[in-house]
C-alpha positions in Angstrom: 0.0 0.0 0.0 2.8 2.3 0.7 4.5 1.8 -2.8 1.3 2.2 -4.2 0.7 5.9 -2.3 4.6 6.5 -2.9 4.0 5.5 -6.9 0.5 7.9 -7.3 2.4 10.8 -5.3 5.3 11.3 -7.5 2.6 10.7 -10.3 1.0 13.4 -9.5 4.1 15.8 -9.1 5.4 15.0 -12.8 1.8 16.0 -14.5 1.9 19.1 -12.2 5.4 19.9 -13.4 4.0 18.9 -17.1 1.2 21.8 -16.6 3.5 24.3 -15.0 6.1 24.0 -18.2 3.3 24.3 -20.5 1.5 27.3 -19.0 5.3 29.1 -19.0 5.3 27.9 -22.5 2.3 29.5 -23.8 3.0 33.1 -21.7 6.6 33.3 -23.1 4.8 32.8 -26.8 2.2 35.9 -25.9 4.2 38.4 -24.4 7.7 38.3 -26.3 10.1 40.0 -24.5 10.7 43.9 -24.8 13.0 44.9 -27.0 16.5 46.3 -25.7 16.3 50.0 -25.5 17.7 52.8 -27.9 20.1 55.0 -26.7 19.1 58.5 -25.8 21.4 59.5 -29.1 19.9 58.8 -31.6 16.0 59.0 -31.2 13.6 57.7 -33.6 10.2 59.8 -34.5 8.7 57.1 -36.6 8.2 53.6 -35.4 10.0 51.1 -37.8 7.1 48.9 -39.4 7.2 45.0 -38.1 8.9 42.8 -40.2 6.5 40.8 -42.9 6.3 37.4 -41.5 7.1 35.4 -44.3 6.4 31.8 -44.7 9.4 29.0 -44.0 11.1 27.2 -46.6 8.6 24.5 -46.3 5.5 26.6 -46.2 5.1 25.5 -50.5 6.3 22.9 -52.5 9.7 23.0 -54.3 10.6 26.2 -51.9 13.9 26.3 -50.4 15.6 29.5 -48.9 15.5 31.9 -51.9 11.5 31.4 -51.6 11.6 34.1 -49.0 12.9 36.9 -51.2 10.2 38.8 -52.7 9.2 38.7 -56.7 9.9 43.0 -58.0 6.6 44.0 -58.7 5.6 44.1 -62.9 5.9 47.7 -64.5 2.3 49.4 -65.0 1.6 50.1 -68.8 1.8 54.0 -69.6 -2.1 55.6 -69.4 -1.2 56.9 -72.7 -1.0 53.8 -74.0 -4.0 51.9 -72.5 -7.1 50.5 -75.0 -10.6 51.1 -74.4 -10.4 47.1 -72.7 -7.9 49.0 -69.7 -10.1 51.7 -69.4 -13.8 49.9 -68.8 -11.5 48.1 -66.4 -10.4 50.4 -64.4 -14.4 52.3 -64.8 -16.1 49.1 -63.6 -16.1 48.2 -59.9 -16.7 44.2 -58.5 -20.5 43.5 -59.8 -21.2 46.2 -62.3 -22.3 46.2 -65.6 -19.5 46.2 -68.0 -20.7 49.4 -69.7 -18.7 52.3 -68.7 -20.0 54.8 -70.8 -20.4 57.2 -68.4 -16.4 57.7 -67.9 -15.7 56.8 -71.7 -14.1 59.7 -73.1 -15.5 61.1 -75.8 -12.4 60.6 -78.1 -13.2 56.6 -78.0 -17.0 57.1 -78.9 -18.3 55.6 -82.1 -19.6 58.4 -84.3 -22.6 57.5 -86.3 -23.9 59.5 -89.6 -27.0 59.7 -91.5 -28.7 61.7 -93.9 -32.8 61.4 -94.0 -34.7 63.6 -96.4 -37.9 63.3 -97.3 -40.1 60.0 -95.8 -36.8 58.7 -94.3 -38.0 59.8 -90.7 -39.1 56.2 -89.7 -36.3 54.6 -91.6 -33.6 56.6 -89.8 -35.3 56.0 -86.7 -35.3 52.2 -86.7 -31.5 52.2 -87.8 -30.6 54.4 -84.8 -32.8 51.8 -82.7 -30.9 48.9 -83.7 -27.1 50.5 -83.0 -28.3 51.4 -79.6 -30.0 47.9 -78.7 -26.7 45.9 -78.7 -23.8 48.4 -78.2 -21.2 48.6 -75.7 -19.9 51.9 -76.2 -21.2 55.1 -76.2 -22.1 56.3 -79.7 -22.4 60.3 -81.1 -25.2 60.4 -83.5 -25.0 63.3 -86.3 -28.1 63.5 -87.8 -28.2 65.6 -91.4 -31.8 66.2 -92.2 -34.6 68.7 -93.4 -35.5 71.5 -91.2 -39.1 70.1 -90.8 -38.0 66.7 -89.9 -35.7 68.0 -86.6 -38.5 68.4 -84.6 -39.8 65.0 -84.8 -36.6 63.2 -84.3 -35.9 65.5 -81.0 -39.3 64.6 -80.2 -38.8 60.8 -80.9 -35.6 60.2 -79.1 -36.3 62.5 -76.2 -39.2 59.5 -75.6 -36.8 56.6 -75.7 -35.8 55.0 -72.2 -33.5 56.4 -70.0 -31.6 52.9 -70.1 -30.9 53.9 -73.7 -30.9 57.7 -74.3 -27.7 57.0 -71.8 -26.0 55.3 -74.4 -26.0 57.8 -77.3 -25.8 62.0 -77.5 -27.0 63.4 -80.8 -26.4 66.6 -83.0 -28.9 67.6 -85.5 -27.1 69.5 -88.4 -29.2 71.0 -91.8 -28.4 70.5 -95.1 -25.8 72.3 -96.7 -23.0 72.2 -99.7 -19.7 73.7 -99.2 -19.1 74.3 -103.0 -21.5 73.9 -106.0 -24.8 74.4 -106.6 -27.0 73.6 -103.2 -30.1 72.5 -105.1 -28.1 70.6 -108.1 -26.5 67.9 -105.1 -29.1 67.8 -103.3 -31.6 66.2 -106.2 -28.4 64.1 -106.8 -29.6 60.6 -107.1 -31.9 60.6 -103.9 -33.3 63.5 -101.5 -29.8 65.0 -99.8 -27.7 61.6 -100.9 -25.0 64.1 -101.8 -24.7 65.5 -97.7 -22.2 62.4 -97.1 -19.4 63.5 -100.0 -19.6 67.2 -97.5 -19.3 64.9 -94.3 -15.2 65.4 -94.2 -15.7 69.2 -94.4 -18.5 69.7 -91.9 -17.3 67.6 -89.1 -14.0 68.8 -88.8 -13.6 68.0 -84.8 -14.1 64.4 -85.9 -11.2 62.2 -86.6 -13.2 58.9 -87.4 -16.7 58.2 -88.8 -19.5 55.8 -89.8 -21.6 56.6 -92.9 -25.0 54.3 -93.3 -27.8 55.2 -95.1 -31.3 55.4 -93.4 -32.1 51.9 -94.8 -29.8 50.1 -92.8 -30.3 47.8 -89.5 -27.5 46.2 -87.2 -27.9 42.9 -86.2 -24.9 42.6 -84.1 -22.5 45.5 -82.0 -22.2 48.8 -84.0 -18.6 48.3 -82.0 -17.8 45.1 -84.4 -17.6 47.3 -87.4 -15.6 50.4 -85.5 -13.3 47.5 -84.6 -12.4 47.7 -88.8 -11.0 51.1 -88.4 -8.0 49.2 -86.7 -7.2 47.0 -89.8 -6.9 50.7 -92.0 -3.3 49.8 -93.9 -0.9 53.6 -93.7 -2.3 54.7 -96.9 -6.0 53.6 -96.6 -8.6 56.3 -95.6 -12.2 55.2 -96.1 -13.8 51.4 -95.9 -16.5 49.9 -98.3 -17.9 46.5 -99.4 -18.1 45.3 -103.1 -21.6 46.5 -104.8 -21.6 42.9 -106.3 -19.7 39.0 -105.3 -20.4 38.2 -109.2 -19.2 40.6 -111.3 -20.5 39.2 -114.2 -23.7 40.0 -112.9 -22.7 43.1 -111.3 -24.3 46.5 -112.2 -21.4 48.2 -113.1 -19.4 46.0 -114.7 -22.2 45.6 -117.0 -23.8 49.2 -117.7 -21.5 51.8 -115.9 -20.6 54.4 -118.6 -17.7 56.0 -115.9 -14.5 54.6 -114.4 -15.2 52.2 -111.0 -13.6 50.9 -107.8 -12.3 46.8 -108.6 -14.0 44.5 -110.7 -17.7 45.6 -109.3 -17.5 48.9 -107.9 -18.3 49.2 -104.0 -22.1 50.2 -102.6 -21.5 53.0 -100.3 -24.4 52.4 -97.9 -22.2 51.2 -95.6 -19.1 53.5 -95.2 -16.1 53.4 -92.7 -14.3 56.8 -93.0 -11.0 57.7 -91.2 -12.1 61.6 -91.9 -8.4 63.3 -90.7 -6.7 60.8 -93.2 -9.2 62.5 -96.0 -9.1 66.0 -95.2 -5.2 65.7 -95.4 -4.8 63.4 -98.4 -4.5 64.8 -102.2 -6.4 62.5 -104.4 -5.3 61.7 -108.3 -7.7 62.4 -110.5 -8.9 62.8 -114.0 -8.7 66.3 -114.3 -5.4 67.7 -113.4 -2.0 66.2 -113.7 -1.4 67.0 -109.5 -3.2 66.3 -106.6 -6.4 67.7 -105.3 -7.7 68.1 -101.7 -11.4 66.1 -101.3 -13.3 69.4 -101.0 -11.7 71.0 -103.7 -12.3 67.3 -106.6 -15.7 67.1 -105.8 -17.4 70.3 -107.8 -15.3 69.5 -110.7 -15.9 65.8 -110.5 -19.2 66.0 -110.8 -19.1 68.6 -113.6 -17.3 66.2 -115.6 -19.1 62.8 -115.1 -22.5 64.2 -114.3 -24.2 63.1 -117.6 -22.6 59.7 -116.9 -23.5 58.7 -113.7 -26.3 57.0 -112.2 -26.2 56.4 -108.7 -25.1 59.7 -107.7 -22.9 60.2 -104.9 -21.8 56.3 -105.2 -20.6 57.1 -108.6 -18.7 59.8 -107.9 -16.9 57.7 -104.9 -16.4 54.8 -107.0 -14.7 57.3 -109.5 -12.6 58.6 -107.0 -11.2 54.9 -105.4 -10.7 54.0 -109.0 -7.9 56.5 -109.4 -6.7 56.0 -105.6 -7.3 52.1 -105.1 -4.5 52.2 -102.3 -6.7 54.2 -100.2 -10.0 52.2 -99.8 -10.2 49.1 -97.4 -12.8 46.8 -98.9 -14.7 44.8 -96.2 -16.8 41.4 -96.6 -20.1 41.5 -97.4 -21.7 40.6 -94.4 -21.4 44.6 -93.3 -23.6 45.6 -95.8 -25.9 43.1 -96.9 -28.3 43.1 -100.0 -31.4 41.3 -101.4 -28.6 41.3 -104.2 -26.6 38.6 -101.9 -29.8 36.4 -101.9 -32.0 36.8 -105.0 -30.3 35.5 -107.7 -29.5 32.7 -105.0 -26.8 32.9 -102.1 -23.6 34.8 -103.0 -22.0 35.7 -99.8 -20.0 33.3 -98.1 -18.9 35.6 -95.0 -22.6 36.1 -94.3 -23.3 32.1 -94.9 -20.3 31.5 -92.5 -20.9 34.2 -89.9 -24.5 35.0 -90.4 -25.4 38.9 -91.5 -23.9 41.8 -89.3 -25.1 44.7 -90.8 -28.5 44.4 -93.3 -28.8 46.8 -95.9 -32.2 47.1 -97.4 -32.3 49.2 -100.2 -34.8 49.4 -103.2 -37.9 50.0 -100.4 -37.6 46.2 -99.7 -39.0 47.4 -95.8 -41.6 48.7 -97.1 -43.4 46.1 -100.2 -43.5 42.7 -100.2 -40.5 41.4 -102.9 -38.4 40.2 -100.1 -40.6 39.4 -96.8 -37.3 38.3 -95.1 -35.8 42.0 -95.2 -39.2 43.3 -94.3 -40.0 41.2 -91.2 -36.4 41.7 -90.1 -37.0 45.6 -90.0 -41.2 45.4 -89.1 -39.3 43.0 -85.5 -36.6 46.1 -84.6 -39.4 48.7 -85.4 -41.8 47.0 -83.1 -40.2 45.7 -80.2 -40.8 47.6 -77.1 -37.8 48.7 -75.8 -37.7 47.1 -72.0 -39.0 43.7 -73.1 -37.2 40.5 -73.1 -35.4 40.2 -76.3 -36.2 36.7 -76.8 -39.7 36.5 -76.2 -40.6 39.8 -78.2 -38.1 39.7 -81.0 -36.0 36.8 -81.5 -39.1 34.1 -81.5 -41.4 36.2 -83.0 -39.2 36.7 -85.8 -38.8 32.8 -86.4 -42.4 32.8 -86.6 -42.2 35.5 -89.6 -39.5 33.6 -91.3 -41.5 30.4 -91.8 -43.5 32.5 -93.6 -40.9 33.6 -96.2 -39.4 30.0 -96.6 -40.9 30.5 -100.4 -38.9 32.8 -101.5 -35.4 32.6 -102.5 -33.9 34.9 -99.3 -36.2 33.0 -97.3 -34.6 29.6 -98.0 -31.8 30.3 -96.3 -33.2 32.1 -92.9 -29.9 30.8 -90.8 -27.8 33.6 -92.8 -30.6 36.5 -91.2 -30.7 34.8 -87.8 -27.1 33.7 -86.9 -25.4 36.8 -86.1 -28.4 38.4 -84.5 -28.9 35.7 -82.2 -25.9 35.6 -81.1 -25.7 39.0 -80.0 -29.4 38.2 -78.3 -27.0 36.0 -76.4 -25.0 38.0 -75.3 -26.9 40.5 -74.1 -29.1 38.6 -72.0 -25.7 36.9 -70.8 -24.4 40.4 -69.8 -27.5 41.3 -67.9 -28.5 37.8 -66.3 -25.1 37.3 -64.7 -22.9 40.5 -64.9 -25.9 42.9 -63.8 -28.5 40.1 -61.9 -25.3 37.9 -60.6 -25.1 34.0 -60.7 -26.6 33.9 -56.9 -29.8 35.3 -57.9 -30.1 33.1 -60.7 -32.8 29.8 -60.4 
């Protein structure tokens, strides 16, 4: 019995010892001793900062002591030469729309031109409604028109939703001629078609530009075709696609009476214009052995080819890019997309590939019934109500329409009408469901 009491005594002593040298343990690790003070020479004002505590050489794999040492930090880019990606970046906090229009300066907006005379009103308005449905950036609308149609449009677009009046600023500018004979341009070919030749001279402030006629509708970002401005070679100045894929069966290689761009001319519905490279540029010409500035050819130009041309203001371009191929850029023709490229059976491949981007109706098709695909492609943008879902009041709607045109020729092939713009449908929706919703609200 006594070894046993002797045995649980010294027992007890060892796991009291144990706890005593643990306790100590654990208040040397809180309270580290004070460091050894300075001497009263040399005093300090600022606290040094504590030492990083930096993992051991263990602390990840493959690390040994040089781990420790610090990685110099990566140079910044310049601001001058950051793109429009680094500066929605740096506009967009965590969760918020990647729209940054609002801090876009206004040196990277798109600017967007038309020219609407006469019953274009409508027209001009759908167009503008389609570039502001699916853009990212913030585009500057100049509007050339009539002095009884500026009412209206003020009137229209001061009615459109604040969710999209935010993406564009307009200017409304009247109808004038720098040189010639006002009234002789202006019954040029169609209504004020001529204004877009005077476009370089009047918007001087404005170093880059997109020309469409009111008859156009985008089916995908009007930032896509901006993007093209980037592909300009040094000597090109202006962007077009080909009037015709077949030039056998091309207008002007068949009936022009007047010089032309290519092997089928180019239809200047669609036009791309770098607008410093043309006010600077001297342009060869028929008429003079030198040079001539653009304001300066086109009087003359017209003077001499006027009882040869019939397309007015696209004649006297394709005249001009004959004698200066080196300074157009010639884009596919899914930018500018005719019931040419369809009626006489498909003839563009980039649009059969990629689906149409930009749709081009000319000869009234929006407005008869010779091609119902073009018309219920404008009658869905015209109509859809501007806060709906896209899907459900334009995309399916617009199936619906095309079953209805499978008859015809453009009709066959409805895939080349509806690729591009579902796709951008996609998008959007994408944008707002996840960027602007966010994935935890979604069910």
């Amino acid at each position: 019995m006594k070894l046993r009491s002797k045995a649980a005594a010294l027992l007890l002593l060892a796991l009291a010892a144990l706890l005593l040298a643990l306790l100590s343990l654990r208040a040397g690790r809180a309270e580290p001793p004070a460091p050894p003070a300075r001497p009263a020479s040399a005093p300090q004002r600022h606290p040094a900062p504590a030492p990083a505590r930096l993992p051991g050489p263990g602390a990840f794999p493959g690390a040994g002591p040089r781990a420790r040492r610090r990685r110099p930090p990566r140079p910044r880019p310049r601001a001058g030469r950051r793109g429009a990606a680094s500066l929605e970046k740096l506009a967009r906090r965590p969760g918020e729309l990647r729209s940054f229009q609002a801090v876009l300066p206004p040196e990277l907006w798109i600017h967007l031109a038309v020219v609407a005379c006469g019953n274009r009103l409508e027209e001009t308005l759908v167009m503008l409604k389609s570039a502001v449905l699916f853009s990212h950036r913030k585009i500057q609308f100049h509007i050339f028109t009539e002095d009884s149609l500026k009412p209206e449009f003020e009137k229209q677009l001061r009615q459109w939703p604040d969710s999209y009046t935010k993406k564009f600023e307009h200017r409304i500018y009247p109808i004038t001629f720098s040189v010639g004979n006002p009234q002789e341009w202006k019954k040029l070919f169609k209504p004020c078609a001529a204004q877009r030749l005077f476009l370089p001279v009047i918007l001087k402030d404005v170093d880059s530009l997109l020309y469409v006629d009111t008859d156009v509708l985008f089916l995908r970002p009007v930032d896509d075709i901006w993007k093209l401005l980037r592909q300009f070679n040094a000597t090109q100045l202006a962007a077009m696609a080909p009037e015709h894929e077949i030039p056998k069966i091309g207008w002007y290689s068949r009936f022009a009476r007047h010089p032309f761009y290519g092997s089928a001319g180019v239809n200047s519905g669609v036009m791309l214009m770098n607008l410093t490279r043309i006010r600077s540029a001297q342009f060869k010409n028929s008429m003079i052995p030198t040079g001539l500035a653009w304001e300066d050819m086109l009087y003359p130009l017209y003077q001499k080819y006027k009882n040869a041309i019939t397309w007015g203001d696209q004649d006297l371009l394709n005249i001009i890019f004959y004698f200066n191929p080196e300074c157009l850029y010639v884009f596919p023709c899914q930018w500018n997309y005719r019931p040419d490229h369809c009626m006489y059976g498909s003839n563009c491949k980039e649009a059969e590939r990629e689906g149409v981007s930009v749709l081009h109706g000319n000869r009234g098709v929006y407005h008869d019934e010779k091609q119902p695909t073009f018309k219920a492609l404008y009658e869905a943008i015209r109509d859809f109500p501007f806060q709906d879902n896209l899907f459900q009041s334009m995309y399916y709607p617009l199936q619906l329409k095309f079953l209805e045109t499978v008859h015809t020729l453009c009709g066959r092939i409805p895939q080349v009408f509806l690729k591009q713009i579902e796709k951008t449908m996609k998008r959007a929706y994408e944008k707002h469901v996840i960027i602007h919703v966010g994935p935890n609200q979604m069910h």
